[in-house]
C-alpha positions as CSV (number, residue, x, y, z in Angstrom):
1,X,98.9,71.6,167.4
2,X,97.1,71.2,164.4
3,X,99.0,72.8,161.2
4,X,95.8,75.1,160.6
5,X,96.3,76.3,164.0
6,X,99.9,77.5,163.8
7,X,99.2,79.2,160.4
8,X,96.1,81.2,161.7
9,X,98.2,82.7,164.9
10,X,101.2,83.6,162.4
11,X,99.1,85.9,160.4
12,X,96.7,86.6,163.4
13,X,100.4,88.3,164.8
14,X,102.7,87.2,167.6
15,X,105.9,88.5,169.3
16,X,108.9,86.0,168.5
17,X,112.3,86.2,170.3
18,X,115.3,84.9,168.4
19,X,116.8,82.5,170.9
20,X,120.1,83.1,172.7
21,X,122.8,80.2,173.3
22,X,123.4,80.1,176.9
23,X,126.9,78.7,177.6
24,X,129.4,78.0,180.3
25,X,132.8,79.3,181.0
26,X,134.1,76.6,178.9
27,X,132.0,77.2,176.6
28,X,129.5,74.2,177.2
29,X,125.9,74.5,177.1
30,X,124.2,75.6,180.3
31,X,121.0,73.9,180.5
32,X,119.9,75.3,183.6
33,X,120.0,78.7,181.7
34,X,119.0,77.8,178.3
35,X,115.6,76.4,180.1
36,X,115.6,79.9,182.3
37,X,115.4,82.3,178.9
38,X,112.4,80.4,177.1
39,X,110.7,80.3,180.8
40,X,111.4,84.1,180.4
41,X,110.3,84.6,176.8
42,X,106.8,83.0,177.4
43,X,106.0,84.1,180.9
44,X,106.8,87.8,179.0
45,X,103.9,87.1,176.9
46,X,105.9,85.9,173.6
47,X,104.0,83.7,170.9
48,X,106.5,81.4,170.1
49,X,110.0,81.2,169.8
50,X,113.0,80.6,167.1
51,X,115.9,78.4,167.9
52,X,118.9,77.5,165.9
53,X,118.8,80.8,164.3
54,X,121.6,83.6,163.8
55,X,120.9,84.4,167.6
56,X,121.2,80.9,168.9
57,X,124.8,80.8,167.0
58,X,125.0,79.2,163.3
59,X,127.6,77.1,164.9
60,X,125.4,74.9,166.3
61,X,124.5,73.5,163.1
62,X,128.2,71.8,163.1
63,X,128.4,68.1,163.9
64,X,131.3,68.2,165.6
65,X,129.9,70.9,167.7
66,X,126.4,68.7,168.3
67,X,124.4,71.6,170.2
68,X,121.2,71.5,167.3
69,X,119.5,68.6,168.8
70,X,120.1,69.4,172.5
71,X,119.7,72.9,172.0
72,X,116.1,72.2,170.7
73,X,115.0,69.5,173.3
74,X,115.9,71.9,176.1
75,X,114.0,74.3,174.0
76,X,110.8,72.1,173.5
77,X,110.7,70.5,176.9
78,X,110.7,74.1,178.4
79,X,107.9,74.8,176.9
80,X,105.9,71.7,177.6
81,X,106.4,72.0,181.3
82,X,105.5,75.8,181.0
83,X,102.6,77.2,182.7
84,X,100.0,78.4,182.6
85,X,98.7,75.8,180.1
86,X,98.2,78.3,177.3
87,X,102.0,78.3,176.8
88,X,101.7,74.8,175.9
89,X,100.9,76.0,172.0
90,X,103.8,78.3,171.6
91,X,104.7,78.2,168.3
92,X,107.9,76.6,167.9
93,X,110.2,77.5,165.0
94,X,113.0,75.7,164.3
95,X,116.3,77.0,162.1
96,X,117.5,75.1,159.3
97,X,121.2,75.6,157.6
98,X,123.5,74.2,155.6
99,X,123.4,72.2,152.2
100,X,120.3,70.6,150.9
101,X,120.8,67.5,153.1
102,X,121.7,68.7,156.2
103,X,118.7,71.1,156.1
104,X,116.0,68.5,155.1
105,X,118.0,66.1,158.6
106,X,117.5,69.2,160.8
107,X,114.0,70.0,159.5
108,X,113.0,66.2,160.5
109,X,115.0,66.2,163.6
110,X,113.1,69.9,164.7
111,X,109.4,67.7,163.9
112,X,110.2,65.1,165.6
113,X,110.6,67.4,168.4
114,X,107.6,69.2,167.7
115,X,108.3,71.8,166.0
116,X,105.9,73.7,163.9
117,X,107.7,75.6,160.9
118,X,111.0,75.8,159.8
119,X,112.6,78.7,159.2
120,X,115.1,78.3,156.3
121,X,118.5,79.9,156.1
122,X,120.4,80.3,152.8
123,X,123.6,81.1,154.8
124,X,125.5,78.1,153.5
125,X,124.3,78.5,149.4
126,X,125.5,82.1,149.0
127,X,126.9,81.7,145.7
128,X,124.1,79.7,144.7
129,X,121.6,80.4,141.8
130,X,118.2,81.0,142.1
131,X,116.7,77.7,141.1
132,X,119.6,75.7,143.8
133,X,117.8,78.2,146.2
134,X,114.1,77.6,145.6
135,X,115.0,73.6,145.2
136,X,116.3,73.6,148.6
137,X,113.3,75.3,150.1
138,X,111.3,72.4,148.4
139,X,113.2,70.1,149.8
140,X,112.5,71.3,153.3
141,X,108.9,72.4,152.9
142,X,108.3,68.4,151.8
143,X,109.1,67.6,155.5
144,X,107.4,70.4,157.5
145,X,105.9,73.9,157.1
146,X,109.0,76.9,156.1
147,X,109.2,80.5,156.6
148,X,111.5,82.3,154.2
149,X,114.2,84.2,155.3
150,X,115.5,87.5,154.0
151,X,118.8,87.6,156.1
152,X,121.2,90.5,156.0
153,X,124.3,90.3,154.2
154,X,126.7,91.8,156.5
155,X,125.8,88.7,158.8
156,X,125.9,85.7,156.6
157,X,123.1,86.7,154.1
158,X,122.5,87.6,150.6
159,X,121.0,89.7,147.9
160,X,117.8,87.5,147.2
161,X,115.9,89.2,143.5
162,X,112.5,89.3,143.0
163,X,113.0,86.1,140.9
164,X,113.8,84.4,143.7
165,X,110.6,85.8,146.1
166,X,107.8,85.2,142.9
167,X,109.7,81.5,143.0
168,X,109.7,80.5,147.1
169,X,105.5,82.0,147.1
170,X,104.8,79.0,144.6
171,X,105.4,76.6,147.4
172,X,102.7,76.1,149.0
173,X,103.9,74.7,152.5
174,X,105.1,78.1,152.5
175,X,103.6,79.8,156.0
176,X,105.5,83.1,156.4
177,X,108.4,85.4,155.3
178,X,111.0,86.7,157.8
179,X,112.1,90.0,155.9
180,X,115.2,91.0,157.2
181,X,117.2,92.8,154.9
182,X,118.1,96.0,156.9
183,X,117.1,97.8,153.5
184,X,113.9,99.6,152.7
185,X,114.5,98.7,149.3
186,X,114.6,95.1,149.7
187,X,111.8,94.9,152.4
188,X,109.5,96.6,149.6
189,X,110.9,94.2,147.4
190,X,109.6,91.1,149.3
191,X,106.6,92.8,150.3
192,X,105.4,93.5,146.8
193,X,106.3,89.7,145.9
194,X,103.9,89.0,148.1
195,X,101.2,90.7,146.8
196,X,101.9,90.2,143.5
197,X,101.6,86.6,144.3
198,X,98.2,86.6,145.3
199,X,99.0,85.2,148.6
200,X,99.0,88.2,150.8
201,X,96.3,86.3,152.9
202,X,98.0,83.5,153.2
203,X,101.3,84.4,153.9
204,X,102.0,86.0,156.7
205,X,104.5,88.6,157.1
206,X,107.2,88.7,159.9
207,X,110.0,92.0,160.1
208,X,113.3,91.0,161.3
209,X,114.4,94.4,160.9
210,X,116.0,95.0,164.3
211,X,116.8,98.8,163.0
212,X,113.2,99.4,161.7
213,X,110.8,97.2,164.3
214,X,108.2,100.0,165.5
215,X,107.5,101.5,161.8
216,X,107.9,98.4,160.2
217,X,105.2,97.5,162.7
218,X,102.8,100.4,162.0
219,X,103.2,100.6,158.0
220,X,100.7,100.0,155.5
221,X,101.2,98.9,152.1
222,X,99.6,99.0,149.3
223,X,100.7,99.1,146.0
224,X,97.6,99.7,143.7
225,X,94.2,102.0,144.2
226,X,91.6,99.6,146.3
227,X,94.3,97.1,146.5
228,X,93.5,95.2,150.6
229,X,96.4,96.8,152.6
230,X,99.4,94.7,153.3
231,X,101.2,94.8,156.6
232,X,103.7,92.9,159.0
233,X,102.0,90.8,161.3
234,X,104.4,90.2,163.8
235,X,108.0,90.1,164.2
236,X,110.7,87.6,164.7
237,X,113.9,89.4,165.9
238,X,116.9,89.1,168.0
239,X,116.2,92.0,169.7
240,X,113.1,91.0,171.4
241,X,115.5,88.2,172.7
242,X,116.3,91.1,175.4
243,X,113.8,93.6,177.3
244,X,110.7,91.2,175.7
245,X,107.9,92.1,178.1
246,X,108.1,95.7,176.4
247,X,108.6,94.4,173.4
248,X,105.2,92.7,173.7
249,X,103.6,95.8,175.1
250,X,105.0,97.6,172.2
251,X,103.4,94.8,169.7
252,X,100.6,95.2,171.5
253,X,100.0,99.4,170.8
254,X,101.1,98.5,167.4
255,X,98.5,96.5,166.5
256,X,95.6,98.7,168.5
257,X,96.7,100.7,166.0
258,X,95.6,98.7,163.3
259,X,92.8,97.3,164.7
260,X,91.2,101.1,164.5
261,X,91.0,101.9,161.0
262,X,91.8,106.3,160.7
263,X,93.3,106.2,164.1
264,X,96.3,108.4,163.5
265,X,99.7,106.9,164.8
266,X,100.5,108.6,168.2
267,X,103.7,110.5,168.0
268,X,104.8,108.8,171.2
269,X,104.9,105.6,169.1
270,X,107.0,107.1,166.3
271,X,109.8,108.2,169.3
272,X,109.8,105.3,170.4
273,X,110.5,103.9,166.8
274,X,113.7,105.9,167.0
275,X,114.6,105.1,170.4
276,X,114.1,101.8,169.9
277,X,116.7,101.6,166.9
278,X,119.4,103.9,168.7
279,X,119.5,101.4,171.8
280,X,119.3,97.9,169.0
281,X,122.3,99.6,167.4
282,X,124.7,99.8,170.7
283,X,123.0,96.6,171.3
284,X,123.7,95.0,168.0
285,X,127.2,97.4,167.6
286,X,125.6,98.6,164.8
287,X,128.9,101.2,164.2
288,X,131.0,98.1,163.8
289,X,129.2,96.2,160.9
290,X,127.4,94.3,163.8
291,X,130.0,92.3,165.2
292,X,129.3,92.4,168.4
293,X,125.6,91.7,168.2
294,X,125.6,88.2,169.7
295,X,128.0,89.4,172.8
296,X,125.4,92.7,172.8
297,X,122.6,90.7,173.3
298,X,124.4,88.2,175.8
299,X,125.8,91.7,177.4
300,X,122.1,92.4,178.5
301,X,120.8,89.0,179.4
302,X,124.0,88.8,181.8
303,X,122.9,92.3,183.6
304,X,119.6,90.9,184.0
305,X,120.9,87.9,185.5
306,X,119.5,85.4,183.1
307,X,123.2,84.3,181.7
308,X,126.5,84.4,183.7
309,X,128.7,85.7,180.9
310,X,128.8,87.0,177.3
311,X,130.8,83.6,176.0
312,X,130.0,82.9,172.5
313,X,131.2,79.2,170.7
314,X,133.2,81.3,168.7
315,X,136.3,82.8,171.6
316,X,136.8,85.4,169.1
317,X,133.2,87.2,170.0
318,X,133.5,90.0,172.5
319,X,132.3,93.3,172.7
320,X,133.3,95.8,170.9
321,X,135.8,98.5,172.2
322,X,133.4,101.3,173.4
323,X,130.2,98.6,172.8
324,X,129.9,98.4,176.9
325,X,129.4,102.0,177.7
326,X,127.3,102.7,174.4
327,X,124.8,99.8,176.1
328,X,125.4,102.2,179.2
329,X,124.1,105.5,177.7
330,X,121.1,103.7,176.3
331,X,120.1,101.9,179.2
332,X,120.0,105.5,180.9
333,X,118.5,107.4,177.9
334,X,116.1,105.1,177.7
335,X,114.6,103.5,180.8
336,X,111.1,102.8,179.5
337,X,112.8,100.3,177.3
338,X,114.4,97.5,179.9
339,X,112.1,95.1,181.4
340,X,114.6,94.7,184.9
341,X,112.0,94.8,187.6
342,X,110.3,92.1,185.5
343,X,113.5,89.8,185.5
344,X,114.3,90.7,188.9
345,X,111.1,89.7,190.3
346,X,110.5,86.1,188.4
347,X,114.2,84.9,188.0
348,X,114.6,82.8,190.7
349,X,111.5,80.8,189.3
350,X,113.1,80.5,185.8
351,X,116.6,79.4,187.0
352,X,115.0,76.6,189.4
């Protein structure tokens, strides 16, 4: 897909699932599966997906684990021998961690495969200063398009400063912004960066806000009189990694909204903001700094019958005590929310 291409679709707006690892018992990689949740994520109606992110399991990235590569193929090939046709441009977005050099290897390694953007995580520099930062995302953006990444703290991330935003929108391979801060602060932060920059057209805007997707969705920002408003045009997010074909429909009254200028946000939209974020935080175990997010999201996927277990690379990763019936009260607070009968119906054709 020609670069051009990918760029227009990212600001245009898309629904992106951060993609699960699907493993064995022992802790192996489960192709059968792993092929079975992209199948899922674009017959849903998803844009594109993101692999070798937070929700695929940083541990990937490890030699000595060796899951990036394969993890990607299964990833890319999926999607090739998608149909109908249409899911054959997907936008594919690769994660890319570590120091300087292993990030610029994995950015090659994710275009070789076909990748379209890479989606740069500065997990591995977090004591780093600015300038180290913005030289690594040069480095990467030499080999292939980037999207910044405003990753939360409490999961690997760091503070990032305004500095640091004014710096990464000077580079002009630079496509899009994941803002995923869990703050309102530092969202506002980014977005202002953005506009300050000049390159609110140009950059597009993705939340990763698990706790804030709907609004985040729906906001308009502007920051001077008869300044062009700024907004998210899409998200990228590990929570759309589970019920995604409401997700999508949920993108999709988002941007109606949008596309209506003076239509006045329904208040059924704004409940289902806050719905929304109550059943991401028994997913994501919000009450427990989020560490049971991955086994949260595996939790679901294993309901659905799309994985066979909750097993992380890392034994350590369970469920929170209490995280299992908190998923229970949501999923019967909130039914409008699952996508099951949609799983049910298409999952033998996925796990073929």
């Amino acid at each position: 897909m020609p670069p051009e291409l990918i760029v227009r679709r990212l600001r245009e707006g898309m629904v992106i699932p951060a993609h699960p690892l699907a493993l064995t018992r022992g802790r192996r990689l489960d192709e059968r599966r792993q092929r079975a949740l992209t199948r899922y994520y674009l017959a849903a109606g998803a844009g594109g997906v993101a692999v070798g992110v937070h929700t695929t399991q940083f541990e990937i990235h490890d030699a000595k684990i060796g899951l990036f590569q394969p993890v990607l193929e299964l990833c890319a090939e999926a999607i090739a021998e998608a149909r109908p046709p249409r899911h054959r441009v997907a936008v594919r977005v690769a994660g890319v961690s570590g120091p300087t050099r292993q990030a610029v290897r994995e950015a090659r390694m994710a275009s070789d495969l076909g990748y379209h953007a890479a989606l740069v995580s500065f997990a591995g520099l977090r004591r780093a200063p600015v300038e180290r930062l913005l030289a690594h995302a040069r480095a990467v953006a030499q080999v292939m398009p980037i999207i910044g990444f405003y990753l939360q703290p409490v999961v690997g991330g760091r503070v990032l400063p305004r500095q640091f935003w004014h710096g990464l929108l000077k580079i002009d391979n630079l496509i899009a912004i994941k803002v995923a801060p869990f703050s309102r602060y530092e969202t506002l932060e980014v977005v202002r960066a953005v506009w300050e920059s000049g390159r609110a057209g140009e950059v597009a805007l993705y939340t990763g806000n698990d706790d804030h997707i709907i609004l985040d969705l729906l906001t308009t920002y502007r920051f001077a009189p008869r300044q062009p408003p700024l907004r998210m045009a899409g998200g990228l997010l590990g929570q759309w990694a589970v019920w995604t074909r409401k997700a999508v429909a949920h993108f999709r009254k988002c941007r109606d909204v949008h596309a209506a200028p003076g239509t006045h946000i329904p208040r059924s939209l704004t409940t289902l903001a806050e719905q929304l974020t109550e059943a991401n935080g028994a997913i994501f175990d919000a009450r427990n700094q989020f560490r049971g997010c991955l086994p949260g999201i595996h939790e679901v996927l294993r309901r659905q019958g799309l994985l066979r277990g909750r097993w992380c690379l890392d034994p350590a990763l369970e469920l929170s005590p209490g995280q299992a019936a908190e998923i229970d009260r949501v999923y019967r607070a909130y039914p409008q929310l699952h996508d099951d009968n949609f799983v049910a119906t298409h999952l033998d054709a996925w796990l073929r």
